[in-house]
C-alpha atoms as an extended CHARMM CRD file, in Angstrom:
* protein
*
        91  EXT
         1         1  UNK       CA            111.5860000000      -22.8020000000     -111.4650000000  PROA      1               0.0000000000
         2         2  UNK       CA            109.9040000000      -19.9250000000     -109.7820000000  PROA      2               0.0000000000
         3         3  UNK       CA            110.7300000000      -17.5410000000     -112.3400000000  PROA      3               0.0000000000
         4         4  UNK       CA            108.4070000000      -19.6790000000     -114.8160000000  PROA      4               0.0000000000
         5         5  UNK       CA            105.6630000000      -19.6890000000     -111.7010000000  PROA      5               0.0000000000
         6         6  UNK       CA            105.5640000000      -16.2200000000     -111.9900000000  PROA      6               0.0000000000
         7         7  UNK       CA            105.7670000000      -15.2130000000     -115.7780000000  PROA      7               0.0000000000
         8         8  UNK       CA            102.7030000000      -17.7820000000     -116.2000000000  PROA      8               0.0000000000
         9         9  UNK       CA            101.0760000000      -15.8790000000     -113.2320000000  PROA      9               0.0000000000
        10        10  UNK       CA            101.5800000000      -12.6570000000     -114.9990000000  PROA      10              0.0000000000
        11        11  UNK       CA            100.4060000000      -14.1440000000     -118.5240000000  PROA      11              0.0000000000
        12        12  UNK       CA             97.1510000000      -15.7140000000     -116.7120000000  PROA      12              0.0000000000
        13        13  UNK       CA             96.1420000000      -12.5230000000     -114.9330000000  PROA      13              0.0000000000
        14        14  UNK       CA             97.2030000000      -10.1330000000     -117.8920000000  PROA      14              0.0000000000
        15        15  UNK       CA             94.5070000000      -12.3650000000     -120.1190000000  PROA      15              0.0000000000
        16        16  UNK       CA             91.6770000000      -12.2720000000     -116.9580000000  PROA      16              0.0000000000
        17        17  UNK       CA             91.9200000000       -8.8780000000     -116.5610000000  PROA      17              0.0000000000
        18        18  UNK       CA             90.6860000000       -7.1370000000     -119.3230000000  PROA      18              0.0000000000
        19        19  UNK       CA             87.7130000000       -9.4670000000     -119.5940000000  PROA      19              0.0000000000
        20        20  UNK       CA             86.4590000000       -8.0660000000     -115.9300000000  PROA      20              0.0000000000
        21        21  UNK       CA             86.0880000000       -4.5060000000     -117.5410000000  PROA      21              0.0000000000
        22        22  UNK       CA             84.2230000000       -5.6660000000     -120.5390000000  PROA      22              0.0000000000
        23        23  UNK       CA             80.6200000000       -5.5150000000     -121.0720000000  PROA      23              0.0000000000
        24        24  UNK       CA             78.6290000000       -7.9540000000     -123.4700000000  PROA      24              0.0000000000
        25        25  UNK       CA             76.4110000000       -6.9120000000     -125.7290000000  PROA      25              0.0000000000
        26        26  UNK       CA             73.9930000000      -10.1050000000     -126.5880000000  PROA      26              0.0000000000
        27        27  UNK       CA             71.9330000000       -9.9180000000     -130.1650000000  PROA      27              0.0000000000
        28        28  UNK       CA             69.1370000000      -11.9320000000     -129.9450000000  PROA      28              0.0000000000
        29        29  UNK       CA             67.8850000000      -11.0810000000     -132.8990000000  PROA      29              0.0000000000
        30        30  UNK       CA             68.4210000000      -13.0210000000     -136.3750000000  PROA      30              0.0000000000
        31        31  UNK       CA             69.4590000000       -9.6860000000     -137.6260000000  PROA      31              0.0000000000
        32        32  UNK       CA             73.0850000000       -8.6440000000     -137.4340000000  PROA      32              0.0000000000
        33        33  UNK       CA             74.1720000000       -5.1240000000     -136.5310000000  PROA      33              0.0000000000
        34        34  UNK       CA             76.9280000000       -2.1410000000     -136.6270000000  PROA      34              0.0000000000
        35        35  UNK       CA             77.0920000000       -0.2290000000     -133.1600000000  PROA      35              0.0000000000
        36        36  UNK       CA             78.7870000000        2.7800000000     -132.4540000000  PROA      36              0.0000000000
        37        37  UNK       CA             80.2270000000        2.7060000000     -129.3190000000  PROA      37              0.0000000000
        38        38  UNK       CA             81.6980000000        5.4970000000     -127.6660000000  PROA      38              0.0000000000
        39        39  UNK       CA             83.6520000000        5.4570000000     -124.6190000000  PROA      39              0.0000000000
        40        40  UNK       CA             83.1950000000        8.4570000000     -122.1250000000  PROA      40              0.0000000000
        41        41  UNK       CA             86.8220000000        9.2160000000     -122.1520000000  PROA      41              0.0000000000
        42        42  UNK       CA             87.4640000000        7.7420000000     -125.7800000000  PROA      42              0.0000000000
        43        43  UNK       CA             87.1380000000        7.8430000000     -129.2450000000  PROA      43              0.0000000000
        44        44  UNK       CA             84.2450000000        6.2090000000     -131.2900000000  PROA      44              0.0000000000
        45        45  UNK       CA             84.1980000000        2.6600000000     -132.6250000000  PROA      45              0.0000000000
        46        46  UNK       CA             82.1420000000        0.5280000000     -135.0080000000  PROA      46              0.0000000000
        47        47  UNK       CA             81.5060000000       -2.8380000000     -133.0910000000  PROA      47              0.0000000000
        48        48  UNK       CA             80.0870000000       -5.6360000000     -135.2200000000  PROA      48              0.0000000000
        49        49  UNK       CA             77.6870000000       -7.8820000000     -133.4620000000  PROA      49              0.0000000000
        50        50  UNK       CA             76.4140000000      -11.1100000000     -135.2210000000  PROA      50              0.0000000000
        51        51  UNK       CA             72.5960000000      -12.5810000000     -135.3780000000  PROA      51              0.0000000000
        52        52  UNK       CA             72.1090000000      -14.3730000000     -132.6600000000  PROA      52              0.0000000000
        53        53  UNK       CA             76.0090000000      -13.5770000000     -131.0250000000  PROA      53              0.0000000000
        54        54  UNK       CA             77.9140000000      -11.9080000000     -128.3720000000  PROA      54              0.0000000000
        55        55  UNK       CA             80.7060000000       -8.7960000000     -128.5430000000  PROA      55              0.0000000000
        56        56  UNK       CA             82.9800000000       -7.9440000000     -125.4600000000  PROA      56              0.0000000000
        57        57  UNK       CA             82.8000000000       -4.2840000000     -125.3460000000  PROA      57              0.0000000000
        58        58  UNK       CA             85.1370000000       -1.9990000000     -123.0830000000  PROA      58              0.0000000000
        59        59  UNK       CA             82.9150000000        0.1400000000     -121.3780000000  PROA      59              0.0000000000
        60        60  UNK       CA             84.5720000000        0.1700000000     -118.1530000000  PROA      60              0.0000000000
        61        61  UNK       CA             84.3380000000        3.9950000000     -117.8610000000  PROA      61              0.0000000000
        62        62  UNK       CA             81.3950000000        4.3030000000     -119.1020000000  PROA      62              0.0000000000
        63        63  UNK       CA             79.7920000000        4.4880000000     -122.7200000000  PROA      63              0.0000000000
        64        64  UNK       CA             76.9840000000        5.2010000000     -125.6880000000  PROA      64              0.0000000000
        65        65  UNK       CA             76.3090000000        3.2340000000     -128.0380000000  PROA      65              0.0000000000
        66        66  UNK       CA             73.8930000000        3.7760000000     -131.0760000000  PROA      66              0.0000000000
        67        67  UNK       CA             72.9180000000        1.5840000000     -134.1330000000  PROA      67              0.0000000000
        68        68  UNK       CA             69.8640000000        1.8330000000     -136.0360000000  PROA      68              0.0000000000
        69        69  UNK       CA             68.9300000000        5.6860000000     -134.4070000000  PROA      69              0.0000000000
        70        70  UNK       CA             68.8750000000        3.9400000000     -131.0460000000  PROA      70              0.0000000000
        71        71  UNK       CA             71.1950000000        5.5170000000     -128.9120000000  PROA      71              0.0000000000
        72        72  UNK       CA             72.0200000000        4.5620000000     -124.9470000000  PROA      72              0.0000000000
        73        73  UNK       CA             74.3850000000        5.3100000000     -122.6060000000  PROA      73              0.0000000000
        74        74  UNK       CA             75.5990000000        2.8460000000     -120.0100000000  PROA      74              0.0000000000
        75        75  UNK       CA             77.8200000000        3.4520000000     -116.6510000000  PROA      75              0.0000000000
        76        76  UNK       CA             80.7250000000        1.5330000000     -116.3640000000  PROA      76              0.0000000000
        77        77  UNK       CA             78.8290000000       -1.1840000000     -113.9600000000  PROA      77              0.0000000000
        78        78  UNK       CA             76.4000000000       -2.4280000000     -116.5300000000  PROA      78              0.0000000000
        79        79  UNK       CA             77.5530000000       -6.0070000000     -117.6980000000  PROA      79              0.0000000000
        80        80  UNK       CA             75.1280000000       -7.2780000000     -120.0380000000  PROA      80              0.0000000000
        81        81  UNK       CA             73.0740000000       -5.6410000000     -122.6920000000  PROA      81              0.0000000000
        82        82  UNK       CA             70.8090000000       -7.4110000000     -124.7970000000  PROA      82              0.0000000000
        83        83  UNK       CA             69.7130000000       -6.5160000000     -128.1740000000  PROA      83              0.0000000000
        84        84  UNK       CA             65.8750000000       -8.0560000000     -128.9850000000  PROA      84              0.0000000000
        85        85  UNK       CA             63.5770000000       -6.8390000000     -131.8920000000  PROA      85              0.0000000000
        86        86  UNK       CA             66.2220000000       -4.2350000000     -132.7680000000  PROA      86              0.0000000000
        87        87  UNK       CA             65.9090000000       -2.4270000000     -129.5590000000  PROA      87              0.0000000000
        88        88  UNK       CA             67.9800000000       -2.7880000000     -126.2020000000  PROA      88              0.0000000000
        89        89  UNK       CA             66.6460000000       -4.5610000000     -123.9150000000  PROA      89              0.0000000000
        90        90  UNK       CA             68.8380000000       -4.0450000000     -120.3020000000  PROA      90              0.0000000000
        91        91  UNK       CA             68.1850000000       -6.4620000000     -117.5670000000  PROA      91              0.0000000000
C-alpha cells in the first residue's frame, strides 16, 4: 500500500513541476500569432499562441522571443507576458 502512496506522489509532483518553470504568454488580441522563442541556453522554437489564448512557455533560464519584428528578452522570473495591439505588454 505504500508503494502506490509513493508512485502517485512521484506522478503528482513530476506533473506540478514543470508548470512552476513555465511562463504564460497571454494574447489579448483577436489576432493569432507565431513567436519565436529562444531559450538562453537552448535552441529556437515556433510557439503558436491563439486570439484571445494562453501558451505555457519554458523560460525558466531565461529567453527572447520575437513575432511580428518585436523582439524581447525576459529573465527567468518573469511569469506573465501579455500580448495587446500586437505589442507586449509586461506587467
Amino acid at each position: 500500500m505504500k508503494t502506490k502512496v509513493f508512485v502517485a506522489s512521484l506522478l503528482a509532483l513530476a506533473v506540478i513541476a514543470p508548470a512552476a518553470n513555465a511562463m504564460t504568454v497571454q494574447n489579448l488580441d483577436k489576432t493569432a500569432y507565431k513567436l519565436m522563442l529562444t531559450p538562453t541556453d537552448g535552441k529556437a522554437v515556433e510557439v503558436d499562441v491563439k486570439a484571445n489564448a494562453k501558451a505555457d512557455v519554458d523560460c525558466a533560464k531565461g529567453c527572447t522571443i520575437s513575432f511580428d519584428g518585436k523582439t524581447q528578452t525576459f529573465d527567468g522570473k518573469a511569469a506573465l507576458v501579455k500580448i495587446k495591439d500586437g505589442a507586449f505588454a509586461i506587467n
